[in-house]
N, C-alpha and C positions, 0 to 999 in steps of 0.2 A: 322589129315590131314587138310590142309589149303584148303578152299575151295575159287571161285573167287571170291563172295558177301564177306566174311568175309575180304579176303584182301582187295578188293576195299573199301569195311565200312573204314578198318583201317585208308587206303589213306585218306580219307574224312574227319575223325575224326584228322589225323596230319593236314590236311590244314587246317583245322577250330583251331586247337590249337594253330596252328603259328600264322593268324591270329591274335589270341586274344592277344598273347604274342609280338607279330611284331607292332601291332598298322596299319599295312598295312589295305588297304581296296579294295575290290574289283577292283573299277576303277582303283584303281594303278595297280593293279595287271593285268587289261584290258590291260591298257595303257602300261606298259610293255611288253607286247606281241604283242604288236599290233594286240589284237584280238576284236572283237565287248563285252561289257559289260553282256550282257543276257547269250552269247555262254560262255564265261572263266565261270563264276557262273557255269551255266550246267555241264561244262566240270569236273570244281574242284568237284562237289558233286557226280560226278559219270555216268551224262546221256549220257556222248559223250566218245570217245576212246580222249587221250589230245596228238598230234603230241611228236614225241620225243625232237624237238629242244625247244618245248614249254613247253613239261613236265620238263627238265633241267632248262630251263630260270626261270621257277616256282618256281624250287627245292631252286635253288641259291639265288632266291630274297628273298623266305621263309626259307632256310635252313632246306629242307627236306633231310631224308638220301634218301638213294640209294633204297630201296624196294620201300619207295611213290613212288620215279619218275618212275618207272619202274611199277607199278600199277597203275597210274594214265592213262597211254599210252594203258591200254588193254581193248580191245571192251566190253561196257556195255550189261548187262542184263537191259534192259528197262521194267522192273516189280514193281513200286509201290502200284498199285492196289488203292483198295478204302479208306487206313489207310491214304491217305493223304487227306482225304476229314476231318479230326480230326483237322486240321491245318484251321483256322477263313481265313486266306487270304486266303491260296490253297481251301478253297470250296466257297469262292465268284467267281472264277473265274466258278466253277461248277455251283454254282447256275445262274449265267450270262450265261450258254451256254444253262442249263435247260428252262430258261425265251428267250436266243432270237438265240437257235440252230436252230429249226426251220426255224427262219424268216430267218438268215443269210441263210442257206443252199436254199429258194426258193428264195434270191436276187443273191447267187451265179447263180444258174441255170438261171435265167431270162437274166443276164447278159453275162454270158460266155457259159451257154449251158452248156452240160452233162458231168460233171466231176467234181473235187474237188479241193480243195486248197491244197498244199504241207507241210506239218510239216517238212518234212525233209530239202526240198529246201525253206528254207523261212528265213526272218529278224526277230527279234524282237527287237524292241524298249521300252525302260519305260523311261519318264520325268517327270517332276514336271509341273505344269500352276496353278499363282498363280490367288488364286479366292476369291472376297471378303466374302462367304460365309466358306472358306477354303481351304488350295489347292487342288488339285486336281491330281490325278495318271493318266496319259495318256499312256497307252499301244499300242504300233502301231504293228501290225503283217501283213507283208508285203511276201507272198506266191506266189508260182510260179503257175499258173493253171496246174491242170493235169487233159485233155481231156481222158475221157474215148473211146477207141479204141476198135471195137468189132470185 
């Protein structure tokens, strides 16, 4: 029995092999869609469900079959857990919330009052700024507030 993590893996594992074989890169594959850069990444690995016109537009420019694109389009199970903290970049982002979760969450509250910032409703951004000590990765995360309502 095919279960949905297995087939979703599968999808992820063919868009990563085309990829390698296609020479294609994410931003093309962004800019193809005309979808924001952070969200296609997300989507191709598995975090987001991928619309159908965009799962196809995928398929074609990667020459996926027919099960990818059709797996690529069904709502994720959002279960990584702590085995991505194993991963040197994905746990800087951990150690950065450990070191300034806190302060952010009492600058949100000071700011906007009782509520949080959106994961779901929000932007992401990553650029380069070059710096003469090295460049430098600028992450912008751009959230919608959401007022807690009692």
């Amino acid at each position: 029995m095919t279960t949905w993590n297995s087939t979703r893996e599968a999808a992820t594992q063919d868009v990563r092999a085309s990829l390698r074989r296609s020479g294609t890169t994410w931003a093309e594959i962004a800019e193809h869609v005309d979808r924001p850069l952070l969200w296609t990444v997300a989507a191709l690995l598995g975090s987001h469900p991928v619309p159908a016109d965009v799962a196809e537009a995928v398929g074609r420019l990667l020459d996926l079959d027919e099960d990818t694109v059709v797996a690529l389009q069904e709502q994720p199970y959002r279960l990584n857990g702590d085995s991505l903290r194993a991963d040197p970049t994905i746990y800087r982002f951990y150690e950065l919330l450990d070191v300034y979760g806190p302060a952010l969450k009492e600058a949100i509250h000071e700011e906007f009052g009782d509520g949080i910032m959106s994961a779901i409703n929000c932007n992401v951004e990553i650029s380069r700024r070059a710096d003469p000590d090295g460049d430098r990765v600028r992450v912008i995360i751009d959230g919608k507030f959401l007022k807690y309502q009692w």
